[in-house]
Structures are given as structure tokens and as C-alpha cells.
C-alpha positions in Angstrom: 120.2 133.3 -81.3 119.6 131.1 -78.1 115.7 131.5 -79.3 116.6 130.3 -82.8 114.8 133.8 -83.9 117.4 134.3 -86.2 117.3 134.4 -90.0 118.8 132.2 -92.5 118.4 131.6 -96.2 117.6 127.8 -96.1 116.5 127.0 -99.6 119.9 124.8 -100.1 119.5 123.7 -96.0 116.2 122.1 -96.9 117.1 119.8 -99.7 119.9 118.2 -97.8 120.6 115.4 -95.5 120.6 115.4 -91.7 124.2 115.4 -91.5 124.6 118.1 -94.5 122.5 120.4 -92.4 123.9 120.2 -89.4 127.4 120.7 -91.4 125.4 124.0 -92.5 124.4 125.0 -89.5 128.1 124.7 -88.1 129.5 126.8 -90.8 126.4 129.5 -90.2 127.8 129.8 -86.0 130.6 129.8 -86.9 130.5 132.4 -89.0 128.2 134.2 -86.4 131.0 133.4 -83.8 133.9 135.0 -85.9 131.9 138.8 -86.5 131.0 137.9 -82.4 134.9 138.0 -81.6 136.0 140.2 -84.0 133.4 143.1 -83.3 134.5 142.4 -80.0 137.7 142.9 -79.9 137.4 146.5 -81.7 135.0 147.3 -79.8 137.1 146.9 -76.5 140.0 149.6 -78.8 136.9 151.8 -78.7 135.8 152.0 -75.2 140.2 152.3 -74.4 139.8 155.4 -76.7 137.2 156.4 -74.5 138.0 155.8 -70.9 141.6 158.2 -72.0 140.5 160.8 -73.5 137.4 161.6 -70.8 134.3 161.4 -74.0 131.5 163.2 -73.3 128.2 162.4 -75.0 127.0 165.6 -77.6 123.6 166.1 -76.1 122.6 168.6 -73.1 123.5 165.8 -70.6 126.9 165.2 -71.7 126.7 161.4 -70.3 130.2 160.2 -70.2 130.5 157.6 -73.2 132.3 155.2 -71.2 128.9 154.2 -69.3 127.1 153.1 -73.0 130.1 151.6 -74.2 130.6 149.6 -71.6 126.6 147.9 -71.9 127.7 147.7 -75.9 130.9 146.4 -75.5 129.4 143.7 -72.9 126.3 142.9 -75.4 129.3 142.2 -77.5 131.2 140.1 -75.3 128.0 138.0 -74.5 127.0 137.6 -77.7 130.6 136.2 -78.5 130.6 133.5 -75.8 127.8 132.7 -76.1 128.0 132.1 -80.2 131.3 130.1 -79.7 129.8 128.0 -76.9 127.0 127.0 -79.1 129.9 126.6 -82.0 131.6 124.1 -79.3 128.8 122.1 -78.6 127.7 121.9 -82.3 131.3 120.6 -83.5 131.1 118.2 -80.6 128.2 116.4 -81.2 128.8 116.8 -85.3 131.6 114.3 -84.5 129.5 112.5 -82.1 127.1 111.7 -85.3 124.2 113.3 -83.3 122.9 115.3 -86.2 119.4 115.6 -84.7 121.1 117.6 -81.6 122.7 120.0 -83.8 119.7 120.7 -85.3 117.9 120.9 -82.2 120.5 123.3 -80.5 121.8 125.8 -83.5 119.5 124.5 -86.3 116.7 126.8 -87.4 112.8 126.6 -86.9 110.4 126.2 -90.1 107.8 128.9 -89.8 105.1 126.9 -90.3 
């Protein structure tokens, strides 16, 4: 996301104006954002689950499952922080009529 490697469906984002796009692009993090957070938040219920009840992995090692879900759960919490924070920053200069910036920072790249 930070390395604008994502995909998007632009046929509609192409035809548009500056500010369109960047209104676009805002509605795109922010849906990105909301999965983010809400993945997030179940995923901490998981990991609770977890830590009480002791989990073992089912393989020969029996890793606890505590030390996976924690790298999961923290991908997760990154990923949401990091998605609002762009989402922040995008609504911010929106209003600041800096359309060119939005692009810049949550827009996507043309691949060619």
C-alpha cells in the first residue's frame, strides 16, 4: 500500500477530473482502512481465545499458536494505522484543494 503496488479497477478513475479522483481515491482508503480495523479487531478476539485456552499448533512441533497470532494480529494492527493515517492525510489535503498530493500519496501508478 505505502508502495502504491496495490490494485484498483481505474477505468471510471481515469476519465475524471483531478478532484473526482482524488475523491476516489479517498473512498478506496477508506474502504481499505475500515476491513484494516475491522479485521483487526477480530483478530485481537482470536488471539484472547488463544492465550486462554493454551492452543497448540497440529503439527509435530506443537508451536504454541499465541507466537503466530501475535505476528498476524500485529501485520493487522500495522496495516490498520497505517491505512487510516494515509486516510487522514488524504481527507486533509482533499479539503486543502491539493488534489495533486492525494494523488501523489494514496493515488495509484499507471503501468506504463
Amino acid at each position: 500500500m505505502l508502495n502504491h503496488a496495490h490494485v484498483r479497477i481505474d477505468i471510471l478513475r481515469v476519465k475524471t477530473s483531478e478532484r473526482v479522483r482524488s475523491l476516489l481515491d479517498l473512498i478506496s482508503i477508506a474502504s481499505v482502512s475500515f476491513v484494516a480495523i475491522y479485521v483487526a479487531t477480530k483478530a485481537i478476539t482470536v488471539l484472547e481465545k488463544s492465550i486462554k485456552s493454551g492452543a497448540l499448533a497440529n503439527t509435530a512441533l506443537e508451536t504454541p499458536l499465541i507466537i503466530p497470532q501475535s505476528i498476524w494480529f500485529a501485520g493487522w494492527i500495522w496495516f490498520a494505522i497505517s491505512s487510516t493515517g494515509l486516510l487522514i492525510v488524504g481527507v486533509y489535503l482533499f479539503f486543502k484543494k491539493r488534489p495533486e498530493e492525494v494523488d501523489s500519496i494514496i493515488g495509484v501508478r499507471a503501468e506504463a
